[in-house]
TORROGU-195245 format. One line per field, with one value per residue (C-alpha): residue number from 1; residue in one letter; x, y, z. Coordinates in Angstrom, 1 decimal, always signed. Layout:
BEGIN
resi: c(NUM/...)
resn: c(a/...)
xx: c(X/...)
yy: c(Y/...)
zz: c(Z/...)
END
This chain:
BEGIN
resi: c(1/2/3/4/5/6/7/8/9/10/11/12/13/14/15/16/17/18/19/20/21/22/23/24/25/26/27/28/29/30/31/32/33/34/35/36/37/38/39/40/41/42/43/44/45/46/47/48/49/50/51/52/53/54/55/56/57/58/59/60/61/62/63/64/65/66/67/68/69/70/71/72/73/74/75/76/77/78/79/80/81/82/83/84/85/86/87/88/89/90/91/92/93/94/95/96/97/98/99/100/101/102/103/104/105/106/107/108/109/110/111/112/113/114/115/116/117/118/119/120/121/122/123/124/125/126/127/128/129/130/131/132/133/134/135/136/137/138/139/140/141/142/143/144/145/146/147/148/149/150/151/152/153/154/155/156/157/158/159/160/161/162/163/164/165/166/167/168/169/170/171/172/173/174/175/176/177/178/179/180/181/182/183/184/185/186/187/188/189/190/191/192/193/194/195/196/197/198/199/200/201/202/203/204/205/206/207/208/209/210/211/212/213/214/215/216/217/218/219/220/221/222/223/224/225/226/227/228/229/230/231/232/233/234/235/236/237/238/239/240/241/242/243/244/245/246/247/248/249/250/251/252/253/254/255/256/257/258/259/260/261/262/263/264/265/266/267/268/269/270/271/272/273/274/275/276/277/278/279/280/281/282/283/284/285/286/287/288/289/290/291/292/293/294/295/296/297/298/299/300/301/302/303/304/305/306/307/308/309/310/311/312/313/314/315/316/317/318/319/320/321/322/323/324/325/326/327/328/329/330/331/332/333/334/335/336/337/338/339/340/341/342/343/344/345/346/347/348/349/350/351/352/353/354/355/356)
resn: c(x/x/x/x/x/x/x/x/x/x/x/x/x/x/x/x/x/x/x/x/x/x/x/x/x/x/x/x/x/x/x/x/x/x/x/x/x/x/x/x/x/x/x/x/x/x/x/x/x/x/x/x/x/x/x/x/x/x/x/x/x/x/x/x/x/x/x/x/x/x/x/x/x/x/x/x/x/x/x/x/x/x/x/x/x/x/x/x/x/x/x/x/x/x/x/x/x/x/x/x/x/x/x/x/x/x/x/x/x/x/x/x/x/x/x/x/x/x/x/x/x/x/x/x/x/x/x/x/x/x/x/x/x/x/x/x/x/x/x/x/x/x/x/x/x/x/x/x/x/x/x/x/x/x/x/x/x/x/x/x/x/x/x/x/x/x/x/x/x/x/x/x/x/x/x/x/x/x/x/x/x/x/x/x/x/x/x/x/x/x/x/x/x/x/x/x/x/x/x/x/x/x/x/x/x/x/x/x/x/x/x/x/x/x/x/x/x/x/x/x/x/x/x/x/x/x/x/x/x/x/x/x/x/x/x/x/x/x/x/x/x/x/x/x/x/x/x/x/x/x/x/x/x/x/x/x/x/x/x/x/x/x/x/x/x/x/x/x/x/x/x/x/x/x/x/x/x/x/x/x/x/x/x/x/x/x/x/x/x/x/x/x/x/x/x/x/x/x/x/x/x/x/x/x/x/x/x/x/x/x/x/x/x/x/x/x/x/x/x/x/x/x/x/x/x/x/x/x/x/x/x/x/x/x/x/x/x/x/x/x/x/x/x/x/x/x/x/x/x/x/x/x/x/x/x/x)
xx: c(-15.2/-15.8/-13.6/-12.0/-8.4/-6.1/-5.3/-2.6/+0.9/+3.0/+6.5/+6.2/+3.5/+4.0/+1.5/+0.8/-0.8/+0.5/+1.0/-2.5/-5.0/-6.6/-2.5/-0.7/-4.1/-3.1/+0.8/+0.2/-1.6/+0.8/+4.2/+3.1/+0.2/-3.9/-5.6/-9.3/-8.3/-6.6/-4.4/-4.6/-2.6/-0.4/+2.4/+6.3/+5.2/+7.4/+6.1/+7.2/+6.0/+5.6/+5.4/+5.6/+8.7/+6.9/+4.7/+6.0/+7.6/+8.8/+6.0/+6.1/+10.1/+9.6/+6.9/+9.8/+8.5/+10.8/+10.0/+10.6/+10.2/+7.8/+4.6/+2.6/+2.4/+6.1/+6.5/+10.0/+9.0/+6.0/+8.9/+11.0/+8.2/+7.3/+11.4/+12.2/+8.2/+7.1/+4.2/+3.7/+0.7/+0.6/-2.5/-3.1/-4.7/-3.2/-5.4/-6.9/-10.2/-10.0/-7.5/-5.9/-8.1/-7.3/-9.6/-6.6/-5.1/-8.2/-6.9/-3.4/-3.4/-6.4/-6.4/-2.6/-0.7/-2.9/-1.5/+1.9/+1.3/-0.4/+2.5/+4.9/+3.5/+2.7/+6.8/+7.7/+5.4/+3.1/+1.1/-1.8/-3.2/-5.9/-7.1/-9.1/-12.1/-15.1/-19.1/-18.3/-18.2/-22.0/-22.8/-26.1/-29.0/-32.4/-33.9/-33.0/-33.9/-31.9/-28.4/-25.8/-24.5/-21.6/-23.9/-25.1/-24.3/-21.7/-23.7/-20.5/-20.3/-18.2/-14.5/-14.1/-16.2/-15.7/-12.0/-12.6/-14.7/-11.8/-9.7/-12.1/-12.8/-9.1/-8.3/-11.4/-10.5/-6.8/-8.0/-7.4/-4.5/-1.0/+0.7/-1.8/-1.9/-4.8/-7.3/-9.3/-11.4/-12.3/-15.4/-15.4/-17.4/-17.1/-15.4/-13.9/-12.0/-8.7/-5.8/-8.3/-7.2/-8.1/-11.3/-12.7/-11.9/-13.4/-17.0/-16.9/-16.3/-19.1/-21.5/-20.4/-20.8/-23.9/-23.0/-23.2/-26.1/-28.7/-29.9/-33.8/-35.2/-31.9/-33.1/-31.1/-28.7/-24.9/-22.7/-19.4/-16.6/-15.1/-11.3/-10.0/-13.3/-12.1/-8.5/-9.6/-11.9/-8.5/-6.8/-9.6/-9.4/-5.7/-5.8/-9.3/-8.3/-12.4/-11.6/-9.4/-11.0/-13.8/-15.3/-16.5/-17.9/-16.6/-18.6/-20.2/-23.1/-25.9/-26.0/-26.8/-29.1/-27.5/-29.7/-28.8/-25.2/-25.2/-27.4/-24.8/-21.8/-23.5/-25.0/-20.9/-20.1/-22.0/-22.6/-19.3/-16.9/-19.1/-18.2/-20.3/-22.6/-24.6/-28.0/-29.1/-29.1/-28.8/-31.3/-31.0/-33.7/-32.8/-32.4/-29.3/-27.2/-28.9/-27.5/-24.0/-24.3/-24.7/-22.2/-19.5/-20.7/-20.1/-16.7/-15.6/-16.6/-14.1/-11.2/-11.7/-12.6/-13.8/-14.2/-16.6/-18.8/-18.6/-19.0/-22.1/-23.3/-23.5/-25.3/-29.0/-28.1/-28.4/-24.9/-25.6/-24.2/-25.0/-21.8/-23.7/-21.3/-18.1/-19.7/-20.7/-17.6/-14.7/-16.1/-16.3/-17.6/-17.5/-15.2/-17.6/-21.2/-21.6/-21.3/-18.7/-16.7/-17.5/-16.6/-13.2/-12.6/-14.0/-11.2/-8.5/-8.9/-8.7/-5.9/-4.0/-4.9/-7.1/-9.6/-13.2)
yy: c(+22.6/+19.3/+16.9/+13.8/+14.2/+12.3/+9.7/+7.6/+9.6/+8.5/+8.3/+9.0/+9.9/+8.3/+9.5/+9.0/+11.3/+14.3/+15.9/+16.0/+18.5/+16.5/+15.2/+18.8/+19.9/+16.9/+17.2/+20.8/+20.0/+17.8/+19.7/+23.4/+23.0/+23.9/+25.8/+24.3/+21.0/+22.0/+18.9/+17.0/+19.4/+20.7/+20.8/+19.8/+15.9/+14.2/+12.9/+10.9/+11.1/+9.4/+11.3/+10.1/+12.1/+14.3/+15.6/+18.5/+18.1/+21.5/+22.7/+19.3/+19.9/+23.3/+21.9/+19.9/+16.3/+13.6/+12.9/+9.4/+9.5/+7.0/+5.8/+3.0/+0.4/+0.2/-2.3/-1.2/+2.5/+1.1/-0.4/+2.7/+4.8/+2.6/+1.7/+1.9/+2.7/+0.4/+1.6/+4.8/+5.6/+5.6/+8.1/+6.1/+9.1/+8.2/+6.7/+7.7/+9.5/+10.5/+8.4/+10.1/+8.0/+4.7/+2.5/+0.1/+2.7/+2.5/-1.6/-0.5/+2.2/+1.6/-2.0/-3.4/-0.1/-0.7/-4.0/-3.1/-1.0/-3.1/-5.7/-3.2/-1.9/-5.5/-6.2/-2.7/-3.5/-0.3/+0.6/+1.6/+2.3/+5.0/+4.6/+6.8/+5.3/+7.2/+7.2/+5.3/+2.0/+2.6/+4.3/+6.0/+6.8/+5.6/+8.5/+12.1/+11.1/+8.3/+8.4/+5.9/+4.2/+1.9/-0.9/+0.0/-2.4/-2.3/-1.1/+0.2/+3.1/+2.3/+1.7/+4.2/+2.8/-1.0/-0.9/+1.2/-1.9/-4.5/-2.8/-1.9/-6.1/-6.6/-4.7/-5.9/-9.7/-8.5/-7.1/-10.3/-11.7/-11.6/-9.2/-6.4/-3.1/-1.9/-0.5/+2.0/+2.9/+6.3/+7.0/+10.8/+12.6/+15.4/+17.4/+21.1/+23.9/+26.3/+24.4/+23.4/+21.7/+23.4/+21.4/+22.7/+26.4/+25.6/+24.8/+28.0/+30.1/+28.0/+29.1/+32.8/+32.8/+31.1/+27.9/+25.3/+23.2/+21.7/+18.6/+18.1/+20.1/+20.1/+18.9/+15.9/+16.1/+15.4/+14.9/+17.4/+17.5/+20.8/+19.8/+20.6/+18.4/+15.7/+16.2/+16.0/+12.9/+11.3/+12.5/+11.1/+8.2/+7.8/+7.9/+6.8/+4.1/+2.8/+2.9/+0.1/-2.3/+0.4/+2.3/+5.7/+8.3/+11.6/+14.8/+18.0/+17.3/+17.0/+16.8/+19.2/+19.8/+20.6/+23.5/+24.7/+24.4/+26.3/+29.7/+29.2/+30.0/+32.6/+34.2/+33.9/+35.6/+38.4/+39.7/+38.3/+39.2/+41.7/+39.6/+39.9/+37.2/+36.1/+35.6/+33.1/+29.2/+26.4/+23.7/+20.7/+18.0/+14.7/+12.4/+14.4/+12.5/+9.1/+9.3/+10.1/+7.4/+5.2/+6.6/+6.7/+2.8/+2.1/+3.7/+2.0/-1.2/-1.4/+0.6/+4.2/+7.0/+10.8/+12.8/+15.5/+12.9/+10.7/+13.9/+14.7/+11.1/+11.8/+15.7/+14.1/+11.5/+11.8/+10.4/+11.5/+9.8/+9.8/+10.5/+10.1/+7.0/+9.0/+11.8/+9.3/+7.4/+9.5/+12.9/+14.1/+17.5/+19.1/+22.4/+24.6/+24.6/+24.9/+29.0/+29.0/+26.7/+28.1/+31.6/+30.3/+28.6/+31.6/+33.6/+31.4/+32.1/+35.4/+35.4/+33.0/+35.3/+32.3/+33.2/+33.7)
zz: c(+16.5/+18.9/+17.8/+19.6/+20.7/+18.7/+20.3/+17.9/+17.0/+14.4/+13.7/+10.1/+7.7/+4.5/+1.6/-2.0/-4.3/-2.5/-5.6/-6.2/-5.1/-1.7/-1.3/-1.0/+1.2/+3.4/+3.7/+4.1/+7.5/+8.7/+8.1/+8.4/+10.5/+9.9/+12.8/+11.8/+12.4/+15.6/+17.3/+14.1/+12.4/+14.5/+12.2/+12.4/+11.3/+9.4/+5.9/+2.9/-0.2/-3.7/-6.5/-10.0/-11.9/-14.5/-11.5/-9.5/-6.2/-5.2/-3.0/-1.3/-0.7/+0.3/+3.0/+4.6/+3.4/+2.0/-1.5/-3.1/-6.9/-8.6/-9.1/-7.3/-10.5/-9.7/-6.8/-5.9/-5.8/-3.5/-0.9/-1.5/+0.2/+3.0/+4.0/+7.6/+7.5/+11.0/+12.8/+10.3/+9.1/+5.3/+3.5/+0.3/-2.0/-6.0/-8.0/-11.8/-12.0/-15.8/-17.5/-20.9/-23.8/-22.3/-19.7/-18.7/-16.4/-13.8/-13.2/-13.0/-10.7/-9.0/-8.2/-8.7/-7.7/-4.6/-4.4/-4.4/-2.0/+0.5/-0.2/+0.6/+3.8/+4.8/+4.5/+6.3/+9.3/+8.5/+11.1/+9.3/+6.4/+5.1/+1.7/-0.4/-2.2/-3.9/-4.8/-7.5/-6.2/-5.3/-8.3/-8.1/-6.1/-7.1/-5.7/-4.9/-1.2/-0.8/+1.1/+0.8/+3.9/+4.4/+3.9/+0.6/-2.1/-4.2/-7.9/-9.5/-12.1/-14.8/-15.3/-12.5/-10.4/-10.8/-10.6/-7.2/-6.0/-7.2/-4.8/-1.5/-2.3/-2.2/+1.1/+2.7/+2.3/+3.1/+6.5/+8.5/+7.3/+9.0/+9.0/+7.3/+8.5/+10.3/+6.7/+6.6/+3.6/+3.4/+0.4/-0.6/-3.3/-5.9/-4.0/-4.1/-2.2/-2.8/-5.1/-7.0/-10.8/-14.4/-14.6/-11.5/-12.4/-15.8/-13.8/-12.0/-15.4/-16.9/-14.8/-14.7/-18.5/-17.9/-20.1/-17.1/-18.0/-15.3/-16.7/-16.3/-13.1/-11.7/-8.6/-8.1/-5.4/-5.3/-2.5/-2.0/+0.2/+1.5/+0.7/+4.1/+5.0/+4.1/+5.2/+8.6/+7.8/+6.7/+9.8/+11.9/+10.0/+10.9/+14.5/+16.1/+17.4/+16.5/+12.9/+12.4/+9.7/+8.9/+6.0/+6.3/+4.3/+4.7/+3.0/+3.7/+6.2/+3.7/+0.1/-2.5/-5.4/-8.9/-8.8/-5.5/-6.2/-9.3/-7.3/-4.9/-6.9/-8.8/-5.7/-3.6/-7.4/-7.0/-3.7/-2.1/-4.9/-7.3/-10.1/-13.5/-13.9/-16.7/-15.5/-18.6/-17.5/-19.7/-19.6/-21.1/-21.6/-18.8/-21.6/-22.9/-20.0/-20.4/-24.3/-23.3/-20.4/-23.3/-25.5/-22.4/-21.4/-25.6/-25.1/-21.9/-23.6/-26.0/-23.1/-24.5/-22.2/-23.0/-19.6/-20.8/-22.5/-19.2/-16.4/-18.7/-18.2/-14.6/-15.0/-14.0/-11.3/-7.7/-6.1/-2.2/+1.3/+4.8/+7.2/+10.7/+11.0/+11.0/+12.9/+15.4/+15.7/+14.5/+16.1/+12.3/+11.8/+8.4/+8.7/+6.7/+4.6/+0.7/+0.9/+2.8/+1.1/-2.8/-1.4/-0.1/-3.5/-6.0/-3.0/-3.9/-7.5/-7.7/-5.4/-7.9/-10.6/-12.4/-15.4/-14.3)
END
């Protein structure tokens, strides 16, 4: 794989979310080292960590990394992390995606935790700082063959989306001021890989059963990361020294139709892993997802929130990027294709012993 050689090294790697699937993928790299993403991940880095207290820390521990208990609406957790921090680089991954019942959470943790944070690394003299973003900001495609750019308007998608706009607004009008770190925003998609969360395990057994529905023709396409993809896109984004007070996207190299993705998993199923799968697919009329768009959009109006009616809402949409600007100017290369990826994943699974 052609990549760039890194060309900043850091004292200290300071990360939130590392409890989280992308977070332990990512501290991972740095302390025990990933041969894909060569130089990058070399291993034996020292990293600090925030982790709320009801999440587990033990893997992270185990890794070698320092582990500061809290959560990033706490400012004084926030300056806990980042002490004696000068010229590290801090990989800001925590943020809500599906709050439990409750909208206010996206502000909190999304926007002020983010805050905090900045404030923190501001009075530690960071070096710099990577944040993860999302699609959501841009919201949808009007067309299955348009691609999002980093100058695509901001059209947010709900909550989600709108409180991630708040805060790539915030950092972008912080990037000048004294005394900020260099920012980076990093924009990913759905994405997917081993470690993978309940709800992603729950898509794979949906399709096996043959329960996974394709809204309409099933032809619009969606974005997806490879999670060890977009590890090294964070890495990249961390020590280019080109992407100081950029955004990037960072994906697989092209997008994917629902479709396509669904004959994928069932195909890596069968031949790959001789799995039983149901042959039956369940199609649903488009319209199904433009009523629970307007169900989740009634719900988030008055700050309640149902993730399987608001991940329906989505089913018909196209929500695909173009990454030629991190290919061109980080060296960014996408570590495997759609196959490759879902076989590791469906691998990992069985491996962990997971219901399929």
């Amino acid at each position: 794989m052609a990549m760039r050689e890194p060309p900043h090294e850091f004292p200290l790697v300071l990360v939130t979310g590392a409890s989280g699937w992308l977070g332990r993928r990512v501290v991972r790299a740095l302390t025990a080292g990933h041969a894909e993403l060569g130089r990058l991940a070399a291993g034996g880095q020292r990293v600090r960590c925030l982790v709320p207290p009801q999440e587990p820390a033990q893997e992270l521990r185990t890794l070698g990394a320092e582990v500061v208990a809290g959560d990033v609406r706490d400012a004084e957790a926030c300056a806990e992390l980042v002490r004696r921090g000068e010229g590290a680089l801090l990989i800001h991954l925590a943020g809500v995606i599906h709050p439990p019942g409750r909208t206010r959470i996206f502000r909190q943790v999304n926007v002020e935790g983010t805050a905090h944070l900045l404030a923190a690394a501001r009075s530690a003299r960071v070096g710099r700082m990577v944040v993860m973003s999302s699609n959501s900001p841009l919201g949808a495609n009007a067309s299955p063959e348009e691609r999002f750019d980093e100058s695509s308007p901001y059209h947010p998608y709900m909550g989600y989306g709108r409180s991630k706009m708040a805060m790539e607004q915030m950092l972008l009008a912080a990037r000048d001021q004294p005394g900020t770190p260099e920012l980076v925003i990093v924009r990913s998609p759905w994405f997917y890989g081993p470690g993978q969360p309940p709800r992603q395990t729950q898509f794979f057994t949906m399709i096996k059963e043959g329960r996974f529905p394709l809204l309409g023709s099933g032809l619009n396409k969606r974005s997806m990361g490879y999670v060890d993809s977009l590890t090294l896109g964070l890495l990249l984004c961390g020590t280019v020294p080109q992407a100081a007070g950029q955004t990037y996207w960072i994906a697989d190299g092209r997008p994917y139709s629902i479709k396509m993705i669904v004959d994928t998993v069932r195909q890596v199923m069968q031949r790959d892993f001789q799995l039983s799968v149901s042959p039956r697919t369940l199609h649903l009329p488009g319209f199904v997802a433009d009523v629970a768009r307007l169900a989740d959009a009634g719900l988030q109006a008055v700050g309640r929130y149902n993730q399987k009616i608001h991940v329906l809402s989505e089913m018909n949409l196209t929500i695909a990027c173009d990454i030629s600007k991190a290919r061109r100017e980080l060296g960014y290369e996408p570590l495997v294709d759609l196959r490759e990826g879902m076989r590791r994943s469906i691998e990992w699974m069985l491996a962990e012993g997971l219901y399929l």
